[in-house]
N, C-alpha and C positions, 0 to 999 in steps of 0.2 A: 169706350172713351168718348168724353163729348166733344164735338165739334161743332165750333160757331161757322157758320158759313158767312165768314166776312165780305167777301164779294158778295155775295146777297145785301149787308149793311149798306155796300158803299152803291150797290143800285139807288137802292130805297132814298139815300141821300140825297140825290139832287132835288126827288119829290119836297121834301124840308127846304130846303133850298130856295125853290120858286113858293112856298106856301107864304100865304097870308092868312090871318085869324079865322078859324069857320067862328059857326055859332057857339058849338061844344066849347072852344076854347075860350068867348069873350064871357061865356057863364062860368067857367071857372075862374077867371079872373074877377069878374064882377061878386064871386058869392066869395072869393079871400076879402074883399073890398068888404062888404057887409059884413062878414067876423071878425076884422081885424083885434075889434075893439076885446072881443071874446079870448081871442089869443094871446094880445098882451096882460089881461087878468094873467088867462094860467100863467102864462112868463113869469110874471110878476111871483105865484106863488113857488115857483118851484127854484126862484132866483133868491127866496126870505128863507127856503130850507135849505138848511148846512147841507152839502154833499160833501165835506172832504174825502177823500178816496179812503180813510181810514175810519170814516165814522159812519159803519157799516149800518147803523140806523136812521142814519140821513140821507143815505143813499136807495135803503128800500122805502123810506118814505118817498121821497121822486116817484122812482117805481111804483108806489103804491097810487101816487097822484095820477098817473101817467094811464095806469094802465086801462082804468075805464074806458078811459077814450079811446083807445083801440077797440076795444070788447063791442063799443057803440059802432063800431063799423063792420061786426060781422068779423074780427081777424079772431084766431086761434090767440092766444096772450098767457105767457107764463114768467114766472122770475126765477133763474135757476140758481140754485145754492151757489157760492162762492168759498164753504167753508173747507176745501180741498186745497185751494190755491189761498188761503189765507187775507180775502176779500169779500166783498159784500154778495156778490155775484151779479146777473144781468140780465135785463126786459127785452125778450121776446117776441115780438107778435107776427103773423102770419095769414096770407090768404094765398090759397092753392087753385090749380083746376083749370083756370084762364083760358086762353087762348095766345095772349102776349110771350115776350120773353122775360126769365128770369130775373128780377132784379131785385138785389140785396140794396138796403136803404141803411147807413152806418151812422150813431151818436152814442154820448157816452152822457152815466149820469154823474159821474162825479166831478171833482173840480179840485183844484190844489189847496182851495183855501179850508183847511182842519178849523175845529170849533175854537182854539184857541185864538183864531188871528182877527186882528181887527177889522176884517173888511167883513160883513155880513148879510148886509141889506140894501134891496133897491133903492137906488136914489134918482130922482130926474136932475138934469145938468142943464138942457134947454128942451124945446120943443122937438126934439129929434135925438134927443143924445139921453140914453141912462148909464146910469155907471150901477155895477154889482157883480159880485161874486159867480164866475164862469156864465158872465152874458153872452159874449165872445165865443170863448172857449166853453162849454160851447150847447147851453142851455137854450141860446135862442138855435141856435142849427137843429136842435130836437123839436124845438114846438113848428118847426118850418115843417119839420117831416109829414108834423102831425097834421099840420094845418093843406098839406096837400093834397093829405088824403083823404079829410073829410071833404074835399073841395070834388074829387074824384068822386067819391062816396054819392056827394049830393048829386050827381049827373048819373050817378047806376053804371058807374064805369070800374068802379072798385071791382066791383064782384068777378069782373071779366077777366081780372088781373093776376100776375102770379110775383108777390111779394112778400119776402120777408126785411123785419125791422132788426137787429139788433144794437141796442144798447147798452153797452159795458160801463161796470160798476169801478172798473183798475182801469181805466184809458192812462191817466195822470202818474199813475205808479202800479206798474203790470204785477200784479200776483203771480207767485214763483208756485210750481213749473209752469214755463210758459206753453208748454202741451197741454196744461188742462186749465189754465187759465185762458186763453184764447181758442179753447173749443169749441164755444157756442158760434164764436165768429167765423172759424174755417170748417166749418159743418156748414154754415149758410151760404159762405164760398164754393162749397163743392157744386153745390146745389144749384146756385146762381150762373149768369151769363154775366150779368153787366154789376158793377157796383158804383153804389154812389155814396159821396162821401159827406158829413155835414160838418165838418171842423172851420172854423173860422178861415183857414187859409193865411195870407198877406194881409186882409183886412180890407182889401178891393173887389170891390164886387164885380168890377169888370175883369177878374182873372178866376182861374180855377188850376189849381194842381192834376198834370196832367202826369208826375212824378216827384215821389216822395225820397228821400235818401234815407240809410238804413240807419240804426242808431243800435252799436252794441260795446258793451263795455271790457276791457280789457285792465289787467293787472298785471307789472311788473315785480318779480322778488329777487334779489343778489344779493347774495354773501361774498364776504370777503374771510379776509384772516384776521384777528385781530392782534393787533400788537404796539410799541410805544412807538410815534411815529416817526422816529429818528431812523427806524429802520424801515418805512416805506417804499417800496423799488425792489426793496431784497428779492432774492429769488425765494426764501422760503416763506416770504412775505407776500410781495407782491403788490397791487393796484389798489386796495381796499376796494369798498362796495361804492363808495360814492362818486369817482371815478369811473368805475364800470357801469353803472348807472347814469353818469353823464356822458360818457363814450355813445350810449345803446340811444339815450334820446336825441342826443347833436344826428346821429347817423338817420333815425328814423327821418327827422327835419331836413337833412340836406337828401335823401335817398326820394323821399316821398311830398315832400311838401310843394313840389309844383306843380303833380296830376290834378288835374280838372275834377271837378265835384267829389274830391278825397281830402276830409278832413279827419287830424289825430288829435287827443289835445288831452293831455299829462292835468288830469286836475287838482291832483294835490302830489304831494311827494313826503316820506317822512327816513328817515337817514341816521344812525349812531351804531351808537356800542348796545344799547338796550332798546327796543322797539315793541310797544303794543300798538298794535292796530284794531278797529272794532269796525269789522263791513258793513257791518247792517246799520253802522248811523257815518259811516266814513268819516268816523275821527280815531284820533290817538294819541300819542306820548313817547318821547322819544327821550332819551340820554346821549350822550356825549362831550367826549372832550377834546379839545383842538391838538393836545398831543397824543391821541388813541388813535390808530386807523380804524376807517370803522368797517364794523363787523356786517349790518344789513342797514338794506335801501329796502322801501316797497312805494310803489306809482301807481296810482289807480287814475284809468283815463276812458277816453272812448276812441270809435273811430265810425265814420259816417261815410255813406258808400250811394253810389247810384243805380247800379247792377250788382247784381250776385258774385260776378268774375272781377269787378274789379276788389268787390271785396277779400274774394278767397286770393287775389294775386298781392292784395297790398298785407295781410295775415303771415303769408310763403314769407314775404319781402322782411317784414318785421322776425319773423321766427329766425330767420336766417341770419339779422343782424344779432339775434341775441345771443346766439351760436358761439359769434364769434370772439371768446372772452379775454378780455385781458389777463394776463399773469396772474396766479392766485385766486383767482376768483370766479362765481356761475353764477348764471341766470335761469329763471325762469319766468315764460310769459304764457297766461292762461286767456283766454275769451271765455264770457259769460254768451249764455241764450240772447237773444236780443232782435229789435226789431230790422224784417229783412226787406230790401231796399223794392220800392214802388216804383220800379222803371218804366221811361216812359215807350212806350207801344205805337204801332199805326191806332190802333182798335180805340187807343186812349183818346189820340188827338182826333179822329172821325167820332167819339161820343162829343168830344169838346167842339165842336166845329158844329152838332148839331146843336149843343145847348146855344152857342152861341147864337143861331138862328132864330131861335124861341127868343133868347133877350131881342133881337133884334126886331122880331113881329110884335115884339110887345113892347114897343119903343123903349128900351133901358140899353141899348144898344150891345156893342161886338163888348166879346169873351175872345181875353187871351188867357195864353198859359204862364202860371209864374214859373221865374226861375228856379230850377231846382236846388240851385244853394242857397236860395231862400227860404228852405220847404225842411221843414223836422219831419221827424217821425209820428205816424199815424197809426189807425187802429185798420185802416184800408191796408196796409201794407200787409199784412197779412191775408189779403184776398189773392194776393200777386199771382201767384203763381198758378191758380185753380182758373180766373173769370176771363174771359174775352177782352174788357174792354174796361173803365173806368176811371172818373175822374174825382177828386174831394176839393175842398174851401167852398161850398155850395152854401155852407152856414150863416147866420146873422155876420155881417161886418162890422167890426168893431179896433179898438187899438189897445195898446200895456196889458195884452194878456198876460196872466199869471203876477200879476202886480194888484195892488191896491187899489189901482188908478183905473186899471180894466172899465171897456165902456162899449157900448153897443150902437148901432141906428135906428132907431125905430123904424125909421121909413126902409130899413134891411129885410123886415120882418115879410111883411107881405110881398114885394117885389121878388123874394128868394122861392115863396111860395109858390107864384105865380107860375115863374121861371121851372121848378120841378113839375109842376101839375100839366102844365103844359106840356111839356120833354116826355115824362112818363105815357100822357092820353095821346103823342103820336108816334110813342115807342108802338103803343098797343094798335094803333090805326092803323102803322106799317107794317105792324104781323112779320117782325124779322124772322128769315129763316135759321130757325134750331133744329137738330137736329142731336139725339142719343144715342 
């Protein structure tokens, strides 16, 4: 089993602490300076190509953009099918052997915007601000990765290192099963010590997610009896379905709705005597009449968790209310796969505590951590369980992600750079103790 030897971390720490810039670090800062101009082109091109999560040609083009520039730095670089989990699949790259500790570097190439929608292309807004398609979310947090590590690269510091990239091609809409859609990522989690995450975050570059809340979907079904409603109450009759259904959500709301970082939320509902439903695009058609009790309800909702136990306790809590059924009438409530909750750790906030150091030697000043009822679901969360330590929103900062309006900072670009290149060359300096 591996074993981080955390008290070794938090020795190492104070060192970070008292550090001010050596030479190694103001050249890496100074040669992001000299490429910037280089990094915003790629941005620029990988921001004009479609990635919607479904236009599984747009997405290995990315990829296909991308991957040179790994290749130029000596990493190992592959793109692994996605045609299993019914996705485009995901960029790869790697350098082994180091002497540092393990660190998984997380972005994704897709983006919610499909080739149908009218947002497409870069645009500038002012000297600092572009607006396009997952600049945010989270294209510029990939070219940061990138730009770190040619930055590493140019000082001969790469070689020394022991890092893997991944890239997912479903971040925006996970391909189903999530065991083999999410493989490539917790294969590199096993592997890894520390993960870092490049998702936009809050959109403040002075925070960082030092915990993500879980994001999994849940479905309601109840039947009733059907019959003319004059006889609703009967005993051979009973509650119908949309009562029992309104029973099961009032209860979920009063039983659960005032725990801390537990959110439920009923996104649609559909209720009669006749009832299609269609999952896979969650819509449907419903029949009924005001004198028929009705026959089915179905709820298709989520629920969002900060831990693993408060999940499995609020699931108990919810199964149990469904249990309990009014006269004539059942329930049932199912959970899909879904993503599991990035809690926050010591290990998280001592990674976050050193980033913060690094902004602060490099005058962009202190790193807090965002709230985690601020914080969706990530592709880090999936590391949870396997790494030491790790934090994500490291990405370009930007606002209206997943809108039209979506926009980025330029000046995010290299400052985010800086900030990882740095972090990473004194992860490798202080040679944390690992141990297999």
């Amino acid at each position: 089993m591996k074993i981080f030897l955390l008290a070794c971390f938090l020795f190492v720490a104070p060192f970070w602490v008292s550090a001010q810039m050596d030479e190694r670090e103001k050249a890496l800062s100074e040669w992001i300076d000299q490429h910037n101009a280089e990094a915003i082109d790629l941005l620029k091109t990988i921001i004009n190509t479609n990635s919607g999560t479904m236009n599984f040609e747009g997405v290995k083009q990315v990829a296909e953009t991308l991957m040179p520039e790994f290749e130029a730095l000596g990493m190992e670089v592959k793109f692994t099918d996605g045609a299993a989990f019914n996705r485009a699949g995901h960029l790869v790259a790697k350098i082994e052997g180091g002497k540092g500790p393990k660190v998984l570097m997380i972005g994704h190439l897709d983006t919610v915007f499909e080739p149908d929608s009218p947002f497409q292309s870069w645009e500038q807004v002012d000297e600092n601000t572009i607006k396009g398609p997952g600049i945010a979310d989270m294209k510029g947090g990939d070219i940061i990765i990138l730009q770190a590590l040619k930055a590493l690269h140019a000082q001969g510091l790469l070689k020394d290192m022991n890092i893997w990239v991944v890239m997912t091609g479903d971040e925006e809409m996970s391909g189903r099963p999530l065991s083999l859609s999410k493989a490539a990522l917790v294969e590199a989690a096993k592997w890894a010590d520390i993960a870092l995450g490049f998702e936009n975050g809050d959109g403040n570059p002075a925070t960082v997610n030092v915990a993500r809340r879980s994001s999994t979907a849940w479905k309601l079904e109840v039947t009733g009896n059907p019959s003319h409603s004059s006889q609703v109450f009967k005993p051979e009759v009973g509650a119908g379905a949309v009562f029992e259904a309104s029973r099961i959500l009032y209860q979920f709301y009063t039983e659960l709705a005032g725990e801390k970082f537990l959110t439920f939320n009923p996104g649609n509902i559909l209720g009669g005597t006749q009832l299609n439903y269609n999952d896979a695009e969650t819509t449907g058609t419903v029949f009924g009449k005001t004198n028929v009790v009705a026959e089915r309800v179905v709820v298709n909702g989520d629920i969002r968790c900060l831990t693993d136990d408060q999940l499995q306790n609020a699931k108990m809590t919810m199964q149990r209310i469904v249990t309990d059924s009014l006269p004539g009438t059942q329930a049932i409530l199912t959970f899909e796969e879904g993503y599991p909750p990035f809690a926050p750790t010591d290990g998280n906030y001592v990674l976050m505590n050193a980033f913060s150091q690094v902004s602060t030697d490099l005058g962009f000043g202190e790193v807090k951590p965002v709230d985690p009822a601020d914080a969706g679901a990530a592709d880090i969360s999936f590391t949870s369980q396997y790494i030491e330590m790790g934090i994500d929103g490291m990405g370009m900062s930007g606002s209206d992600d997943h809108t039209i309006n979506e926009t980025g900072k330029i000046s995010a670009l290299p400052m985010q750079a800086k900030r990882t290149a740095v972090l990473l060359y004194r992860m490798l300096k202080g040679s944390l103790a690992i141990t297999d």
